[in-house]
N, CA, C and O atoms as CSV, one atom per row, in Angstrom:
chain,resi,resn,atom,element,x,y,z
A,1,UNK,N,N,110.186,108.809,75.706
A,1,UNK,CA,C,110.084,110.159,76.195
A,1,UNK,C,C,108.961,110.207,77.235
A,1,UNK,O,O,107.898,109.605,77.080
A,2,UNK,N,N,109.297,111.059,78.449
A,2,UNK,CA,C,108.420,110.731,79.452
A,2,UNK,C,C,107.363,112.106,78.800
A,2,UNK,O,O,107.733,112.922,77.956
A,3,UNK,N,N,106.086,112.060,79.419
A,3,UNK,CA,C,104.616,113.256,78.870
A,3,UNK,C,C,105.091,113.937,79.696
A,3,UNK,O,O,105.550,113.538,80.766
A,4,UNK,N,N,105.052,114.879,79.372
A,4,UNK,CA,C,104.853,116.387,79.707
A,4,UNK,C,C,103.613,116.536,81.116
A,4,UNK,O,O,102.529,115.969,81.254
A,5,UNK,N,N,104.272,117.462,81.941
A,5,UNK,CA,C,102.859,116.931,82.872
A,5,UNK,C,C,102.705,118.297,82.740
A,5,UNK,O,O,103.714,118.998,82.811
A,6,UNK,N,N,101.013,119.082,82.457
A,6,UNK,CA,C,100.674,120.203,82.931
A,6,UNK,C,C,101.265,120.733,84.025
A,6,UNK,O,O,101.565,120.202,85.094
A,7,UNK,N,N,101.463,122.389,83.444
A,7,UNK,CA,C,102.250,123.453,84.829
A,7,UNK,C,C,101.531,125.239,84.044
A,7,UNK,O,O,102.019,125.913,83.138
A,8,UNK,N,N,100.479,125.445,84.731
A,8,UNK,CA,C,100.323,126.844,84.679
A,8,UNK,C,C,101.061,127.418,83.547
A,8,UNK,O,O,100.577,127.520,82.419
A,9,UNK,N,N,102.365,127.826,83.909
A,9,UNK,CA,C,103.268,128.289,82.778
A,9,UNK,C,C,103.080,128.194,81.403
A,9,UNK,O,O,103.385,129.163,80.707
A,10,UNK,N,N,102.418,126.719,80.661
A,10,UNK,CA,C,102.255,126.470,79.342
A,10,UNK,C,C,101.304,127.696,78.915
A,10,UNK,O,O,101.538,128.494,78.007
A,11,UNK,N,N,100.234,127.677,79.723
A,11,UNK,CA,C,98.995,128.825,78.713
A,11,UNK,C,C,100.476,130.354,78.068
A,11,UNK,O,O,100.640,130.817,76.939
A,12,UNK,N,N,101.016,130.584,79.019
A,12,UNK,CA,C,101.972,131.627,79.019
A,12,UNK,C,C,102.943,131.381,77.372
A,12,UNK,O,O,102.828,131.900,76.262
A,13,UNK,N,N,103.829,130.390,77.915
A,13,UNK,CA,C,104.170,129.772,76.812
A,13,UNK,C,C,103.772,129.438,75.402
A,13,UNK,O,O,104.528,129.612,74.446
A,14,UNK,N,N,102.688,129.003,75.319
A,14,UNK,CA,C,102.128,128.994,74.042
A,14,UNK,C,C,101.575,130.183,73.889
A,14,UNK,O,O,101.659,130.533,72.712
A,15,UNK,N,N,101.045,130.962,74.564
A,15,UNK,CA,C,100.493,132.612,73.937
A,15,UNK,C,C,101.745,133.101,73.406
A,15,UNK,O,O,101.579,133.567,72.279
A,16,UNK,N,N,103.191,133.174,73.899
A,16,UNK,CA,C,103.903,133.509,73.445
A,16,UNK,C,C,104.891,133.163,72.229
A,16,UNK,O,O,105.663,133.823,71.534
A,17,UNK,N,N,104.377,131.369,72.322
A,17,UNK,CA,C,104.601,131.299,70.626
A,17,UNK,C,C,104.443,131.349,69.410
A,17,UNK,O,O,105.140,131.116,68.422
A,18,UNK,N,N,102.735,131.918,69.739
A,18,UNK,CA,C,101.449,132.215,68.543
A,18,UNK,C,C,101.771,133.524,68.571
A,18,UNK,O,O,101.486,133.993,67.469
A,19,UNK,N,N,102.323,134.530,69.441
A,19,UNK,CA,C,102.300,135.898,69.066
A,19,UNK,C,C,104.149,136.550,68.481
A,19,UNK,O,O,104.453,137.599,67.913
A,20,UNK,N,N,105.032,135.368,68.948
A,20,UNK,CA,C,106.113,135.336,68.422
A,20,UNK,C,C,106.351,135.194,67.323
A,20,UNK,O,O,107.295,135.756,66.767
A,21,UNK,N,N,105.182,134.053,66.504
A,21,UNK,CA,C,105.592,133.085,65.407
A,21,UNK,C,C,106.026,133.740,64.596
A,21,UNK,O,O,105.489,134.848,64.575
A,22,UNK,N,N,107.112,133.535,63.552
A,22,UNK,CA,C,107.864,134.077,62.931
A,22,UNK,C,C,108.293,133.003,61.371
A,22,UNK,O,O,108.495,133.483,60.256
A,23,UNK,N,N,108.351,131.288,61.767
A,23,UNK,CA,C,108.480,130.835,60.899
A,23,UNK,C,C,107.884,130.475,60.028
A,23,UNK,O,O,106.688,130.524,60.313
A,24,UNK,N,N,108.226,129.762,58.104
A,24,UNK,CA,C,107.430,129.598,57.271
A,24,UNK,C,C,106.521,128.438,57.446
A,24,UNK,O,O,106.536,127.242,57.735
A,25,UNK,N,N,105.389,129.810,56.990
A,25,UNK,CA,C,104.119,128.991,57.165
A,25,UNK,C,C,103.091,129.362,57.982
A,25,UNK,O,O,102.755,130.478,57.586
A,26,UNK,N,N,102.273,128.979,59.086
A,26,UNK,CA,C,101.402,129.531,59.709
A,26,UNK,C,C,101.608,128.824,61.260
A,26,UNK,O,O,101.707,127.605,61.392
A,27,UNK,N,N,101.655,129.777,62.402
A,27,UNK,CA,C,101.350,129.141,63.700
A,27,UNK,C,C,100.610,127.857,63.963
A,27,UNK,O,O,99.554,128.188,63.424
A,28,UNK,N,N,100.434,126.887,64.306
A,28,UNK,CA,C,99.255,125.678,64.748
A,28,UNK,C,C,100.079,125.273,66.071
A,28,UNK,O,O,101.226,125.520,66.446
A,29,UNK,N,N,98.968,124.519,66.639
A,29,UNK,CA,C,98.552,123.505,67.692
A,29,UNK,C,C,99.497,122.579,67.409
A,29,UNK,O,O,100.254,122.454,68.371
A,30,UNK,N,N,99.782,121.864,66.483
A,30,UNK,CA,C,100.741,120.756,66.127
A,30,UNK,C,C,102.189,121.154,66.096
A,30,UNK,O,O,103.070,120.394,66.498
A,31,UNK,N,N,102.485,122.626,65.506
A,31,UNK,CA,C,104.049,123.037,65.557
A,31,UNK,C,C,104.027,123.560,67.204
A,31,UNK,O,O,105.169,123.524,67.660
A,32,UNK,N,N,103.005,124.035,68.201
A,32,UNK,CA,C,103.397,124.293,69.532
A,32,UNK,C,C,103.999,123.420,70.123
A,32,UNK,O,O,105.107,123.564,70.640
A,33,UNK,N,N,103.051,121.984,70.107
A,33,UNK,CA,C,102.639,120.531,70.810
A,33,UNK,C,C,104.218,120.164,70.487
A,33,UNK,O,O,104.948,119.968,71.458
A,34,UNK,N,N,104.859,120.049,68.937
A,34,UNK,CA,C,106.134,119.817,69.080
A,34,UNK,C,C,107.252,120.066,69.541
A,34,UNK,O,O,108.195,119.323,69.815
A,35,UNK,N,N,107.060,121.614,69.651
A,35,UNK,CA,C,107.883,122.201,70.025
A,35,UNK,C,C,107.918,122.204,71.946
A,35,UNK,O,O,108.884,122.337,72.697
A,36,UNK,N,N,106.883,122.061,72.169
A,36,UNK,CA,C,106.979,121.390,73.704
A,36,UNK,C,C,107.395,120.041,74.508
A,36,UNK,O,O,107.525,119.755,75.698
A,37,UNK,N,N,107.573,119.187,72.979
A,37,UNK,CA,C,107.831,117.634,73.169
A,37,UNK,C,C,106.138,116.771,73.664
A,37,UNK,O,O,106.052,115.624,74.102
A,38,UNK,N,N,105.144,117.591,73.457
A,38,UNK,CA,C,104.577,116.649,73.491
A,38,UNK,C,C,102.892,116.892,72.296
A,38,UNK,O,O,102.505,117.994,71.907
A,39,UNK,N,N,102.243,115.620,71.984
A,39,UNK,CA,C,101.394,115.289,71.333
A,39,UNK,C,C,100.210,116.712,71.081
A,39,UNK,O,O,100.007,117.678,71.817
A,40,UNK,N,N,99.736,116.436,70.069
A,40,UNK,CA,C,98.191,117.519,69.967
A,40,UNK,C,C,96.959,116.994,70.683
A,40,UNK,O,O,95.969,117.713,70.822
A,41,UNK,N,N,97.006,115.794,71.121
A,41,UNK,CA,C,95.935,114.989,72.183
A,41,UNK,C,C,96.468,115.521,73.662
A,41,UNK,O,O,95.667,115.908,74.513
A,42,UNK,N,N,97.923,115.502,73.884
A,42,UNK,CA,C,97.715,116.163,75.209
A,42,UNK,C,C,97.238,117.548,75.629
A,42,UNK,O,O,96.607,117.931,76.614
A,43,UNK,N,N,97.873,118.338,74.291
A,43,UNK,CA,C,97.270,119.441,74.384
A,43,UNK,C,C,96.089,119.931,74.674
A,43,UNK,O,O,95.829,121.023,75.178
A,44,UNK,N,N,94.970,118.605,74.148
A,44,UNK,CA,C,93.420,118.793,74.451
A,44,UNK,C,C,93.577,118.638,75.880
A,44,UNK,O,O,93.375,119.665,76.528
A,45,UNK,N,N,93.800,117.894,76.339
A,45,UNK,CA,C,93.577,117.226,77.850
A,45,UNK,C,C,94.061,118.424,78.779
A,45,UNK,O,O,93.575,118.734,79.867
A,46,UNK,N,N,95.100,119.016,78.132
A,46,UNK,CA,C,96.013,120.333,79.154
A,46,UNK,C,C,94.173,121.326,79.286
A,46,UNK,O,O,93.701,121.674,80.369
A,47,UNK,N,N,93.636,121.519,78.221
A,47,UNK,CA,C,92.558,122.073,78.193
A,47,UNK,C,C,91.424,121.896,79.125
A,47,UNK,O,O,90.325,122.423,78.950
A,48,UNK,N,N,91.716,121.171,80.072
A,48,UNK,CA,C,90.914,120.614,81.072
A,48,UNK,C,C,91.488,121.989,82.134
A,48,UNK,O,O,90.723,122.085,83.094
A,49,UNK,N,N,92.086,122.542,82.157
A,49,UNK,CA,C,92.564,124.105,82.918
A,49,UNK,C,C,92.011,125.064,82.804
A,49,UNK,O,O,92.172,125.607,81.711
A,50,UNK,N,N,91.309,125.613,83.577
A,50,UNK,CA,C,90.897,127.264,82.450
A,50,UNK,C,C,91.561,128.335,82.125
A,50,UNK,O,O,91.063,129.229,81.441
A,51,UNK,N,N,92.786,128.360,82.594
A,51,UNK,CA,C,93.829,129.231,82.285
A,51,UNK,C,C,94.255,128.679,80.941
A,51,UNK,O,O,94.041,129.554,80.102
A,52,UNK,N,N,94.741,127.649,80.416
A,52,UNK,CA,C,95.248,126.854,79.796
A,52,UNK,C,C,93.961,127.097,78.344
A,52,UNK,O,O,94.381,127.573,77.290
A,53,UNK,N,N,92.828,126.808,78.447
A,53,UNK,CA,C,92.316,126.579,77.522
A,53,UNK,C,C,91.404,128.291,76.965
A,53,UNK,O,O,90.581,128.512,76.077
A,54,UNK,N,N,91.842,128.886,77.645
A,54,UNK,CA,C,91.571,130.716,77.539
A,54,UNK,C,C,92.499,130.618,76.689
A,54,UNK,O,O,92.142,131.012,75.579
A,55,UNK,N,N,93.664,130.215,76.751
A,55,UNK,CA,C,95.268,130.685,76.103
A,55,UNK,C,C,94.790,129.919,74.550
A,55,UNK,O,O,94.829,130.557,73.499
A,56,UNK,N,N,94.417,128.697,74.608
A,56,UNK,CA,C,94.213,127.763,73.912
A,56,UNK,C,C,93.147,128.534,72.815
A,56,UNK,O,O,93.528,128.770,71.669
A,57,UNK,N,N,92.126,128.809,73.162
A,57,UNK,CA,C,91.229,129.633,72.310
A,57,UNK,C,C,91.729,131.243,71.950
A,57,UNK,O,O,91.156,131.901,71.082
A,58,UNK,N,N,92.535,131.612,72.508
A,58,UNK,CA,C,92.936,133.225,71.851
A,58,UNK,C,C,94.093,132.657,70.639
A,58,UNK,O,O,94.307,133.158,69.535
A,59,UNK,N,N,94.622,131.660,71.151
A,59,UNK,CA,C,95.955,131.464,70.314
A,59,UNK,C,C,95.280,131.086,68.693
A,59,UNK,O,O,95.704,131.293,67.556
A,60,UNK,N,N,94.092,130.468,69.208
A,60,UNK,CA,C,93.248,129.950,67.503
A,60,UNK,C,C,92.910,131.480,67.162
A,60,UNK,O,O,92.735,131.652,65.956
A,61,UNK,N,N,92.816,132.298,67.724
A,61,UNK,CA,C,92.320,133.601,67.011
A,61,UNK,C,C,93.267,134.380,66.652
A,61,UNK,O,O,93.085,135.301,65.856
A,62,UNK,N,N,94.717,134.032,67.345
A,62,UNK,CA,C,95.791,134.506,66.567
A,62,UNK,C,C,96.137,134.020,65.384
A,62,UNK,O,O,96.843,134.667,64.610
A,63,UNK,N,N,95.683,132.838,65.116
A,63,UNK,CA,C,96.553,132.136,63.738
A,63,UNK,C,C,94.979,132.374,62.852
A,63,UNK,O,O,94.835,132.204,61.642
A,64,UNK,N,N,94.213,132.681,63.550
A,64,UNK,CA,C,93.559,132.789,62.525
A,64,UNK,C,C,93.598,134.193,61.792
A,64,UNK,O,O,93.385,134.339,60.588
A,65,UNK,N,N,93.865,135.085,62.579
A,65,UNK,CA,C,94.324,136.333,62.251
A,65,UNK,C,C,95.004,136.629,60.998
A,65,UNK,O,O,94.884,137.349,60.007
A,66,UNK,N,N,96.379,135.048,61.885
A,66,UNK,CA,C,97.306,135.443,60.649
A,66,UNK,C,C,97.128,135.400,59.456
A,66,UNK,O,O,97.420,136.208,58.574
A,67,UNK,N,N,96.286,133.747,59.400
A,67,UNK,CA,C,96.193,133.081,58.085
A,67,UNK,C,C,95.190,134.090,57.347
A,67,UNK,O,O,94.920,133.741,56.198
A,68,UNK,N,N,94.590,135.270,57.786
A,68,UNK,CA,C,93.548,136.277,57.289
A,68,UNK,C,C,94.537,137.394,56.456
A,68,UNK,O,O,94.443,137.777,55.290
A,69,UNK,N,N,95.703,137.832,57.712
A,69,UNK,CA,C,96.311,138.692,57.179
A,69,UNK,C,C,97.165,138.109,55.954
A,69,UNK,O,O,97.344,138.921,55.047
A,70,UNK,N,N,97.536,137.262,55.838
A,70,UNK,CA,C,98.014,136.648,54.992
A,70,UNK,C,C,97.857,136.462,53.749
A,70,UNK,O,O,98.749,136.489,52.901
A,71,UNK,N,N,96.234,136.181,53.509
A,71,UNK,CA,C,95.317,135.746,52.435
A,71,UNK,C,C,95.436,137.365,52.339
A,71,UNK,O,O,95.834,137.789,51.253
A,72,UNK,N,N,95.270,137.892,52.899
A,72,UNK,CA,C,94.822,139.950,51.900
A,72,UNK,C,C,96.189,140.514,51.733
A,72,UNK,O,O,96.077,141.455,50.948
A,73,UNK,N,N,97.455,140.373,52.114
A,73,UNK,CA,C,98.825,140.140,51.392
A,73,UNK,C,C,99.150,139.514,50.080
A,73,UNK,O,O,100.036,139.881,49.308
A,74,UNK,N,N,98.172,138.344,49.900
A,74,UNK,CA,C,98.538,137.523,49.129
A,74,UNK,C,C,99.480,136.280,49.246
A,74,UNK,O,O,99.389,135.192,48.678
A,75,UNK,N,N,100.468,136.767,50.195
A,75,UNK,CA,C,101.230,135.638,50.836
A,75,UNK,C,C,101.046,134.435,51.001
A,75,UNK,O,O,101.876,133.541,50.832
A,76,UNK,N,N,99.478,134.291,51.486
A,76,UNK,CA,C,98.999,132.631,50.792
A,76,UNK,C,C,97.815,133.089,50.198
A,76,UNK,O,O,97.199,134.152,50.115
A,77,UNK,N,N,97.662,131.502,49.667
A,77,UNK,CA,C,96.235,131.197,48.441
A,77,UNK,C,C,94.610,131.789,49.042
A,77,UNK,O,O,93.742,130.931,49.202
A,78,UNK,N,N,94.346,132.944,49.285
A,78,UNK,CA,C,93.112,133.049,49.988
A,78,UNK,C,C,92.207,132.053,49.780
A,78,UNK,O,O,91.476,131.737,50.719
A,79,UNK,N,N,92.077,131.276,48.317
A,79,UNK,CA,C,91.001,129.878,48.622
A,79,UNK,C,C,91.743,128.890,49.467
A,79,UNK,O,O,91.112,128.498,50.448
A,80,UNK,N,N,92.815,128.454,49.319
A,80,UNK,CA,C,92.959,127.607,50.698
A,80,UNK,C,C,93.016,127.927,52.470
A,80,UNK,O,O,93.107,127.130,53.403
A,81,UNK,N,N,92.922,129.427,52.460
A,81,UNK,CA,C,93.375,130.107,53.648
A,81,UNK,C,C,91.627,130.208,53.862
A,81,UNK,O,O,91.449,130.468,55.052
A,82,UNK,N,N,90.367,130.103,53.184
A,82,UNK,CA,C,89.007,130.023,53.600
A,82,UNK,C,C,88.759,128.733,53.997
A,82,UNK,O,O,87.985,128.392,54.892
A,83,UNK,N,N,89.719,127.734,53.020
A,83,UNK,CA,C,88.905,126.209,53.231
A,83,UNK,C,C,89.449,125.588,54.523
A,83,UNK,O,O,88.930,124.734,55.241
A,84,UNK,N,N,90.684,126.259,54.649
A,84,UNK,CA,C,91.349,126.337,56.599
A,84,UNK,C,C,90.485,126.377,57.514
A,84,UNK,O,O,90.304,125.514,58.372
A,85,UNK,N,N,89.742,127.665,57.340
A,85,UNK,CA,C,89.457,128.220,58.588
A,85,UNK,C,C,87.910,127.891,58.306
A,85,UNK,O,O,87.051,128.188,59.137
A,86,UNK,N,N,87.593,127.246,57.057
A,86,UNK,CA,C,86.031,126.824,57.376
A,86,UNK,C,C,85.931,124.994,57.602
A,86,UNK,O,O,84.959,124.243,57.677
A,87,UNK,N,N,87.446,124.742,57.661
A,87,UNK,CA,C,87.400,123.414,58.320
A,87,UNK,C,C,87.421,123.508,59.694
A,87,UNK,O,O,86.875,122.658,60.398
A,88,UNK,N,N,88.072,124.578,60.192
A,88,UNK,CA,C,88.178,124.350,61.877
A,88,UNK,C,C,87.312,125.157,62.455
A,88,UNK,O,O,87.225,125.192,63.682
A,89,UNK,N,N,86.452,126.015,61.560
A,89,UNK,CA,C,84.957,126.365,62.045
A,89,UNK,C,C,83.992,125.110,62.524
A,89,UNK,O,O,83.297,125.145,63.540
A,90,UNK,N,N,84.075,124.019,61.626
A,90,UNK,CA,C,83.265,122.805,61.031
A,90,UNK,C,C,83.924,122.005,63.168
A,90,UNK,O,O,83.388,121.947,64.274
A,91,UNK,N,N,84.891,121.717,62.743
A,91,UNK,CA,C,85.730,120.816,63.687
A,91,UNK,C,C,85.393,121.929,65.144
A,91,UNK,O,O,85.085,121.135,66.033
A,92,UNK,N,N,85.354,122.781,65.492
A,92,UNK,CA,C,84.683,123.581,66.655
A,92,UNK,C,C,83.292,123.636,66.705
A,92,UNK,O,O,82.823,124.199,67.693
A,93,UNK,N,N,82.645,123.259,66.012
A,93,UNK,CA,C,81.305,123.335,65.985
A,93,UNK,C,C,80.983,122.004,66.317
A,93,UNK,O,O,80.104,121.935,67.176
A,94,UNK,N,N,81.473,120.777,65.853
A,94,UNK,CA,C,81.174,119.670,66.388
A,94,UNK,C,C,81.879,119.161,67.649
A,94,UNK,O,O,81.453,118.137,68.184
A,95,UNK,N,N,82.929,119.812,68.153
A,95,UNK,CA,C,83.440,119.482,69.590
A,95,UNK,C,C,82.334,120.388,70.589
A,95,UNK,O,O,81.944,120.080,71.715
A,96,UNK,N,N,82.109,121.155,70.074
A,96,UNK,CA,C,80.752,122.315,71.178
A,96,UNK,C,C,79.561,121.675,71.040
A,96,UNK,O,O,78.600,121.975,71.748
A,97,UNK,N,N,79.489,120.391,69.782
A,97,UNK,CA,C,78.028,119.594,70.143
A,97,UNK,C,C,78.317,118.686,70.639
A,97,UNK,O,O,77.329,118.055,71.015
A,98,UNK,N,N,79.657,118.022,70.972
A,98,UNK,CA,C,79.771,116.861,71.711
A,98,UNK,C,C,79.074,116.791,73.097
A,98,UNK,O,O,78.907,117.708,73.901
A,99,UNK,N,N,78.700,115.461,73.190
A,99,UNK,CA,C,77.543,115.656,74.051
A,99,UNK,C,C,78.542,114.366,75.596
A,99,UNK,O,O,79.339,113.481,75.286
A,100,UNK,N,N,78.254,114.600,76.630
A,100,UNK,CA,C,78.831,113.264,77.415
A,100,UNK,C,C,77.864,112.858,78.259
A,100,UNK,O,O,77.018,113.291,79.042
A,101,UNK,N,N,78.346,111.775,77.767
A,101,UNK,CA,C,77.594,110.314,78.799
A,101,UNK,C,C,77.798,110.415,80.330
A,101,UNK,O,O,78.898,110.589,80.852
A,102,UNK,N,N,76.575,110.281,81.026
A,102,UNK,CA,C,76.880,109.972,82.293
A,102,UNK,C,C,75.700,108.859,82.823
A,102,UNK,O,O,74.555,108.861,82.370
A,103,UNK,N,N,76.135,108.008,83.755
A,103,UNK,CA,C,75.199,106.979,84.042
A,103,UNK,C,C,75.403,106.883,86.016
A,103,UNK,O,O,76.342,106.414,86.659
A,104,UNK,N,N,74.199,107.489,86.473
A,104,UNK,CA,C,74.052,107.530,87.388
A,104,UNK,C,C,73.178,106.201,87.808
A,104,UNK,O,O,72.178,105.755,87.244
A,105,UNK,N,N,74.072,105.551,89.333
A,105,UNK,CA,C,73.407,104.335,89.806
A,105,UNK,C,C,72.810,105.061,90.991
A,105,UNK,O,O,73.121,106.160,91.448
A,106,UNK,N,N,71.954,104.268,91.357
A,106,UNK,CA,C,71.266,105.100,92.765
A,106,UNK,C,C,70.840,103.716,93.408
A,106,UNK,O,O,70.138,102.765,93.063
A,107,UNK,N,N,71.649,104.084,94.575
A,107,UNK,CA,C,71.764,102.897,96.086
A,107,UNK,C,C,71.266,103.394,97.066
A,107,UNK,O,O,71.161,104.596,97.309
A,108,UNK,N,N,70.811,102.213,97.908
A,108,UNK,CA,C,69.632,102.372,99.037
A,108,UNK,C,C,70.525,102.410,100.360
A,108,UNK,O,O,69.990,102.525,101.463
C-alpha cells in the first residue's frame, strides 16, 4: 500500500470523524489513521502542519469529551475512563518535554 501523502483536507476530515463518531466504543487516533489507510506514526508526522495538528488537538478534546460523557452515563467504567485519560495526560506531558537535539558546526 502506497502512504498517504499529506493534503490540507485531512485536518477537515478527521474533525469530522471525531464529531461524527457514532461507532462502539470511543473515537481514537488509531480508528481515524485506519480508516484513512494509513499508520498512527504518520499521523504524528501529518502534525508537522498547523492546520493539521489544531484539528489533531481539538479532536483529543472531543474524545475526551466523549469518554467523560460517557463515564457520567455510565455507559463505560468511569475507573477505566480516568485511567484513559490520565494515561494520555501522562503521554502529552512527556511529548511537551521532549527536548531536540541540534548540533551546530561553525566554518570559517
Amino acid at each position: 500500500m502506497a502512504k498517504r501523502k499529506y493534503t490540507p483536507s485531512l485536518a477537515r476530515e478527521m474533525y469530522c470523524f471525531f464529531r461524527g463518531f457514532d461507532d462502539v466504543g470511543a473515537p481514537s487516533m488509531c480508528k481515524f489513521a485506519a480508516s484513512i489507510g494509513v499508520t498512527s506514526a504518520e499521523l504524528e508526522r501529518f502534525r508537522r502542519h498547523k492546520e493539521f495538528d489544531r484539528a489533531y488537538r481539538e479532536c483529543c478534546e472531543i474524545k475526551r469529551d466523549y469518554l467523560i460523557d460517557r463515564a457520567l452515563s455510565k455507559r463505560f467504567d468511569p475507573t477505566f475512563v480516568k485511567f484513559l485519560l490520565s494515561s494520555e495526560d501522562e503521554r502529552d506531558s512527556e511529548r511537551e518535554n521532549e527536548s531536540i537535539s541540534l548540533t551546530l558546526t561553525v566554518t570559517e
